[in-house]
N, C-alpha and C positions, 0 to 999 in steps of 0.2 A: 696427190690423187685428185682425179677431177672427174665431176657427173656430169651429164646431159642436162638441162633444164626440163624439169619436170614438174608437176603439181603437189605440192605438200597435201598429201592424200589422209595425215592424221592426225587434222585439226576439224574436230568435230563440227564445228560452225564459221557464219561466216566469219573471213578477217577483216578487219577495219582497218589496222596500220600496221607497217613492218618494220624493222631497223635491222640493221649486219652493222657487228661490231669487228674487232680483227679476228676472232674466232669461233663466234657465237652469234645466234640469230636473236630475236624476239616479234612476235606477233600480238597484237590486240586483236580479240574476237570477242562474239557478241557473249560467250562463256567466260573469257578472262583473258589473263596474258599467259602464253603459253612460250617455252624459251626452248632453246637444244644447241649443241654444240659442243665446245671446249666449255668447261667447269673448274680449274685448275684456281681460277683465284676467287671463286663465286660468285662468277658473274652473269649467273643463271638465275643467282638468287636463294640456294642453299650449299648447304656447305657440301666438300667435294668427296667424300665419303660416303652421300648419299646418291653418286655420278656425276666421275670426272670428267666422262663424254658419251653426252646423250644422244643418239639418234633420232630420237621419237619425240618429237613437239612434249612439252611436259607442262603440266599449268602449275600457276603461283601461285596466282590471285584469283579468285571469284568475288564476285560484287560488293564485297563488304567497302571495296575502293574501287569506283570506276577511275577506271583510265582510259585517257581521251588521246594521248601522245608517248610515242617510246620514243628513246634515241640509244644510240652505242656508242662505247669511247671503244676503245685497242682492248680494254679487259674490264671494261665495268660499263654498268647498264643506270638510266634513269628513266623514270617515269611520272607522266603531269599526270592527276588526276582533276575532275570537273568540277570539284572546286577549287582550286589552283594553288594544290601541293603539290610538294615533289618530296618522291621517293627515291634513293639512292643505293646501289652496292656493288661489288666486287672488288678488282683491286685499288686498293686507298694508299701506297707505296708514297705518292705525292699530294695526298689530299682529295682527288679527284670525286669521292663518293663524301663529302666533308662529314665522314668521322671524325673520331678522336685520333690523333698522330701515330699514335701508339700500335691503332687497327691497322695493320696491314691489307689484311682483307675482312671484310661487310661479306658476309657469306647470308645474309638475309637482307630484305628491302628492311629502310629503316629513315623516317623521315630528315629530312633535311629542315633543322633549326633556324630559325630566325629569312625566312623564305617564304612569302607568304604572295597569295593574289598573283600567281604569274599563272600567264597564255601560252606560252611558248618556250621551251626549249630545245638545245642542241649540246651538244660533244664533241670535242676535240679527243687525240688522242690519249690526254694524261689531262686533261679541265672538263668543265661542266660550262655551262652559261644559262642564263634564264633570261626575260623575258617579263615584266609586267605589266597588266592594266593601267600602271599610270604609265606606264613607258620608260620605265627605270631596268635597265640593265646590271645583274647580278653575275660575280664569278668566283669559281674557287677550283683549288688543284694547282697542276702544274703549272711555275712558271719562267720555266727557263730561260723562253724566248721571247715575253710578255704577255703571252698571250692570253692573261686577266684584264694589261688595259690598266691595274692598280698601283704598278711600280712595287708589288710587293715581292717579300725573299722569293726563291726556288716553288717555294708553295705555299700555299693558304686558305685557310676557309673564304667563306662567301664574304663578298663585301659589293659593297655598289661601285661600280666605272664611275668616277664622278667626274673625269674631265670628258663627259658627253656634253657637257651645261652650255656648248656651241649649238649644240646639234637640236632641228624643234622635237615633237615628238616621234619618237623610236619607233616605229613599224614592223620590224623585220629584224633574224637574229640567226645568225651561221655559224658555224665554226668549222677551223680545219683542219690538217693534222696537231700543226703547233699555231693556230694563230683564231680569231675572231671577227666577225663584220658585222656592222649594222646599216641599217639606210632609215631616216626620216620620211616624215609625210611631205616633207618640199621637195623629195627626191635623192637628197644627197648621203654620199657614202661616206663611212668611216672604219679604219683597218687598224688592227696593231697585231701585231707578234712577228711571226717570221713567216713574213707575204712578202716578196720582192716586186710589189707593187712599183710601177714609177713612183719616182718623188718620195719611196721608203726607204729608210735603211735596213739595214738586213735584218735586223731586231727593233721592231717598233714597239717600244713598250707602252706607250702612252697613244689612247685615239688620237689619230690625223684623217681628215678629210680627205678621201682619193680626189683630188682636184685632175685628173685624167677623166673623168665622168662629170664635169663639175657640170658639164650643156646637156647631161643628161639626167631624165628622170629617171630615179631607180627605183622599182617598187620592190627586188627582192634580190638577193645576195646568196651564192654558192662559194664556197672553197674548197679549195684539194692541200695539196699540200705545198707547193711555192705558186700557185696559179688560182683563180679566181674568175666567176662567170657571174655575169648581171642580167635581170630581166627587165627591161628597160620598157615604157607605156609612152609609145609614139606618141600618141595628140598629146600627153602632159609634155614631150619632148617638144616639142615644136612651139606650145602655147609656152613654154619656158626659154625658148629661142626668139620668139618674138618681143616677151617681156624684157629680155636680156638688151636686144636689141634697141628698144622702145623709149627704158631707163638711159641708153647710154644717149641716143639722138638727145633725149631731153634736158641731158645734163650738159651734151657741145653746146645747145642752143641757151642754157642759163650761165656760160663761162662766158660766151659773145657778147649778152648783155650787158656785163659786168667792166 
């Protein structure tokens, strides 16, 4: 069944951010985070005997936790608060909300351990991903197709991407059905999971450089599900084409010498 596009007429205040997960919505408003949708794995954020499918915007939280960022996975929700927690739940089947194994479903928000000081997050279909202030990228959940980037089993709690140690500071952080992206402050990008990027194999478990963007600056990274879109900052492209160009003149001219 499918509606018109219309105005979410019962969300008392304004909204600040929105996320759509595969069945369920979430909004941040200046009152709290208010959820609706499919409930089935508690991905609204209470358990499903109290609505396993909301119609009516429903709120969670009030300000005892700002939150500054929602995102969606396929059946579980996260959220960054302002000082840079994250809160986790729904379904946990692969880890995805890093509960304990055992949780199936996080039918309430409930912090994520050992996570601290991040800016940013996103969601994959069955992962999480973070984002920190030093520029350390965090992941856990699903990982079939690698798209933690850790070389870990099928699933896993949070742990840090640590073969980013190429890449300078992390700016920018996506994720997509099965897979993950970052871009640095020099522009450049880095992919793993199941992105059939050029130059990737069909499962990139380990960050690799999209060297297909290597002349471009990236300042920000999209994915879908085998496909990927870049926002690329023209004058840093061009002063980076010139640099490119400038380095190599000066290096024919010191091989001549020689």
């Amino acid at each position: 069944m499918f509606a018109i596009a219309g105005r979410v007429k019962d969300l008392p205040s304004k909204a600040l951010a929105v996320a759509c997960g595969g069945v369920h919505t979430a909004c941040i408003t200046v009152d709290g985070l208010y959820v609706w949708g499919l409930n089935e794995e508690g991905q609204l954020g209470f358990p499903p005997d109290k609505g396993s499918h909301v119609l009516i915007p429903r709120l969670i939280s009030r300000a005892t936790a700002t939150f500054v960022q929602v995102v969606c996975g396929a059946h579980h929700t996260a959220a960054l608060t302002s000082t840079g927690i994250v809160y986790a739940w729904g379904y946990n089947h692969k880890g995805q909300v890093a509960a304990d194994p055992t949780t199936v479903c996080a039918h309430e928000p409930r912090r994520v351990g050992n996570v601290h000081n991040v800016r940013h997050l996103a969601c994959g279909d069955e992962h999480t991903a973070v984002l920190t202030n030093d520029g350390v990228c965090v992941t856990w959940g699903g990982n079939d197709y690698g798209q933690l980037g850790t070389n870990a089993a099928p699933f896993a709690g949070p742990a840090v991407v640590t073969d980013l140690s190429n890449a300078c500071f992390v700016t920018a952080l996506a994720c997509g059905t099965h897979s993950t992206a970052v871009c640095d402050d020099v522009g450049d990008v880095y992919v793993w999971g199941r992105l059939l990027a050029p130059g990737q194999t069909a499962n990139q478990r380990r960050p690799r450089r999209l060297d297909c963007a290597r002349h471009l600056f990236v300042t920000r990274v999209a994915c879908g599900v085998t496909h990927m879109a870049l926002l690329v900052n023209r004058d840093l492209t061009d002063a980076l084409r010139h640099f490119k160009r400038a380095t190599i003149f000066h290096a024919e001219i010191g091989r001549a010498h020689v």
